[in-house]
C-alpha positions in Angstrom: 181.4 -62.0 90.8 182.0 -66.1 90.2 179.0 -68.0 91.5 181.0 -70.3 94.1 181.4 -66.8 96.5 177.0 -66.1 96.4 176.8 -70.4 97.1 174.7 -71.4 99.8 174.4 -74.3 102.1 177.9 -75.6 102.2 177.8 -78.3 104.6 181.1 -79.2 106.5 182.4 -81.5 108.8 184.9 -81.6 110.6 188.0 -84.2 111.6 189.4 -83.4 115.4 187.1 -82.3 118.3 190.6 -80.4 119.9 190.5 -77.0 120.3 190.9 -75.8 116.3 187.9 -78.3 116.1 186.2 -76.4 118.4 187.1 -72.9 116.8 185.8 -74.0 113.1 182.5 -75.2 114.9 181.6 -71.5 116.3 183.3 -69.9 113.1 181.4 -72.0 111.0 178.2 -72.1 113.3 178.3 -68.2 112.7 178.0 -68.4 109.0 174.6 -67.9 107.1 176.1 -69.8 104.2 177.7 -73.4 105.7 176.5 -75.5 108.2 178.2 -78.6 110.2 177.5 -81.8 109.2 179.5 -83.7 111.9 182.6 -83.7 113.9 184.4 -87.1 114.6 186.6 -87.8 117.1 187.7 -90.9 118.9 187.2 -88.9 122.5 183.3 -88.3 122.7 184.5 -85.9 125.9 186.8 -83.6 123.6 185.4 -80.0 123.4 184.2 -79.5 119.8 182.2 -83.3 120.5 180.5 -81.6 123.6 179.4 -78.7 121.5 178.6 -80.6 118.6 176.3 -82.7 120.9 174.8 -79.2 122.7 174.0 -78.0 119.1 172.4 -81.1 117.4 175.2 -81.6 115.1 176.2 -85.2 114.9 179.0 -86.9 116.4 181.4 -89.6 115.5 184.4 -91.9 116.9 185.4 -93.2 113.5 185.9 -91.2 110.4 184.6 -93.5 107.6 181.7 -93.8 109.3 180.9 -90.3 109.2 182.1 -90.0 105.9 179.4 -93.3 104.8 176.9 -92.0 106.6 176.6 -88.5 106.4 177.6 -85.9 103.1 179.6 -82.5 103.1 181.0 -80.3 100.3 184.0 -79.7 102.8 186.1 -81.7 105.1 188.3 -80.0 107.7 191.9 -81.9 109.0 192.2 -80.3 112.2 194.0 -83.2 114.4 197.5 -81.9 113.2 198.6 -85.9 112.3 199.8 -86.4 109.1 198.3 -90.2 109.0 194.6 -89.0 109.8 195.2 -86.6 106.5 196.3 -89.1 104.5 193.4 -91.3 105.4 191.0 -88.4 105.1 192.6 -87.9 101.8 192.4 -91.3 100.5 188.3 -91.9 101.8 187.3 -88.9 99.7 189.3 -89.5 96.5 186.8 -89.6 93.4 184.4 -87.9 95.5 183.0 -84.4 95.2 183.6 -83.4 98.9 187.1 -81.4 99.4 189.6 -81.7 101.8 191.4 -79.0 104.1 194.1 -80.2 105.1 195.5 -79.1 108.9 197.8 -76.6 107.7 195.3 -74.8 105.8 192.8 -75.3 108.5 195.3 -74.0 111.0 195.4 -70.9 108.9 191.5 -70.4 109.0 191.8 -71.0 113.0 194.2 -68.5 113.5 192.8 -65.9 111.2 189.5 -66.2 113.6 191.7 -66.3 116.6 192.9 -62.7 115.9 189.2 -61.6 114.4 187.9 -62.1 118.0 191.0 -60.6 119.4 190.5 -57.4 117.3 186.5 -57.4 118.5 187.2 -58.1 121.8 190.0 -55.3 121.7 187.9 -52.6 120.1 184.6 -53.9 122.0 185.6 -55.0 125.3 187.2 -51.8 126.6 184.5 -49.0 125.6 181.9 -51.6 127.0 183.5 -51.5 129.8 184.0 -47.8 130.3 180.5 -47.5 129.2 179.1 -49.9 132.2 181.4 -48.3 134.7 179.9 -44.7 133.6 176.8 -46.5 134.1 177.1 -47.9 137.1 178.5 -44.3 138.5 175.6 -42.9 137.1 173.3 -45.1 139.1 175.6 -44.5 142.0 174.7 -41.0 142.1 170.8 -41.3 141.0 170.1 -43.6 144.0 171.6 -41.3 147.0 170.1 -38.4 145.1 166.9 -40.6 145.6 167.2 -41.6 149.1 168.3 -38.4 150.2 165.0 -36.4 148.6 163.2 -39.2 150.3 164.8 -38.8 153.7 163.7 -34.8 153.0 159.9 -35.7 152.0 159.6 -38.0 155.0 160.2 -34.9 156.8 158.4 -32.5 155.0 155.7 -34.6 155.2 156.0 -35.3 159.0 156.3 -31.2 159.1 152.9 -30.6 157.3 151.1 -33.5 159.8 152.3 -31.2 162.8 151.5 -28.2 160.9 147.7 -29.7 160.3 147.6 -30.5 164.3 148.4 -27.3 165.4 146.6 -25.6 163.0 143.0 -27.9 164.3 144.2 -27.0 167.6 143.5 -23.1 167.6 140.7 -23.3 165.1 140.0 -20.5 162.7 143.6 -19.2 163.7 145.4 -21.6 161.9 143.4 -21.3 158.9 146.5 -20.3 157.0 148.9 -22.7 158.8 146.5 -25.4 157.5 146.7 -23.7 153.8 150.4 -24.6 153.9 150.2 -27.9 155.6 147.7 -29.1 152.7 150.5 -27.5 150.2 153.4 -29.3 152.1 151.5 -32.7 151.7 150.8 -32.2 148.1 154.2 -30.7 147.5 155.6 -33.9 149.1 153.1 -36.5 147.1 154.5 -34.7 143.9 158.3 -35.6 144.7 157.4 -38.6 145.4 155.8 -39.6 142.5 159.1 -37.8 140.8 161.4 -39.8 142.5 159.4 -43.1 141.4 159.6 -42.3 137.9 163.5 -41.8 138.8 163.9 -45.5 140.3 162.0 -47.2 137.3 164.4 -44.9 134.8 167.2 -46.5 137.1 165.9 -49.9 136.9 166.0 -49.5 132.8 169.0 -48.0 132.9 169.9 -51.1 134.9 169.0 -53.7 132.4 171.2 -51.6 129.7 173.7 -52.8 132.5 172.7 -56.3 132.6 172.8 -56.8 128.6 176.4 -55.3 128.5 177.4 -58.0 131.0 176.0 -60.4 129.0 177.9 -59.1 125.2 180.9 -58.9 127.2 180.5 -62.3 128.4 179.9 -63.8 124.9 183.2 -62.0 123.9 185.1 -64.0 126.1 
């Protein structure tokens, strides 16, 4: 294996804040083995500036500027005009830093462009399934909860008469207060059952949450 493909810290920068400017800043802001030097671009409000800016990687209007005052092993054309390339071209002539020119860079754009479309293809839909399931799921588990609540309320409101009548005829209701104390206990144990339910829910729930959130930063 040649030593160029196990390099580290390429450092790039990039020429056009447009949107393929903006797609080689995520694609490169991904990589373990380059990192951005700068973007320039006479609009400080196009996209890849603003994220440049967000990330701490620095900014230019003019490109000889960023060229003087910064250095990158790689530069990336990615305004589409042939006069910015030829000036890009000429600035780093006798230089060690190498150019990419727009229709190369294009290339590496679009090759991204259909990576994420084949991630968010064979992500995005199980995900989804898998949420919807989830959210079904959770459907279910909390009427199945709030029902066997409704059913202890009256179990329990059962036993509490039970105990009543029971004290009211003395030694009588011995046994009748047997089963009240049973109905009570019977009723704390659910209880506690159905608590242990609502905190597996409220995991289950944060699964939920998180696949919002992957699905999001898919988008």
């Amino acid at each position: 294996m040649s030593d160029w493909y196990g390099a580290k810290d390429h450092t790039i920068g990039i020429v056009g804040g447009g949107r393929a400017g903006h797609g080689l800043l995520k694609f490169f802001q991904a990589s373990k083995i380059a990192s951005v030097a700068f973007v320039v671009d006479p609009n400080q409000d196009a996209p890849a500036i603003e994220a440049a800016r967000a990330a701490d990687i620095r900014t230019f209007t003019d490109l000889p500027e960023a060229l003087q005052r910064t250095s990158c092993d790689i530069v990336f054309e990615v305004t589409g005009k042939d006069t910015a390339q030829d000036e890009l071209i000429q600035l780093t002539t006798g230089t060690n830093t190498h150019v990419v020119t727009h229709h190369a860079a294009r290339v590496v754009v679009q090759v991204q462009d259909e990576n994420m479309e084949r991630l968010r293809t064979g992500v995005t839909g199980p995900l989804a399934k898998i949420k919807t399931e989830i959210n079904t799921s959770l459907e279910g588990s909390r009427n199945l909860v709030s029902r066997i609540n409704q059913i202890m309320s009256s179990m329990q409101m059962l036993a509490l008469n039970a105990s009543i009548e029971a004290a009211k005829v003395g030694v009588h209701g011995k046994g009748f207060m047997v089963v009240a104390d049973h109905m009570t206990k019977s009723v704390e144990s659910v209880r506690n059952l159905t608590k242990e339910i609502e905190s597996m829910n409220s995991n289950i729930m944060q699964v939920s949450e998180q696949i919002d959130s992957a699905l999001e930063a898919l988008k």
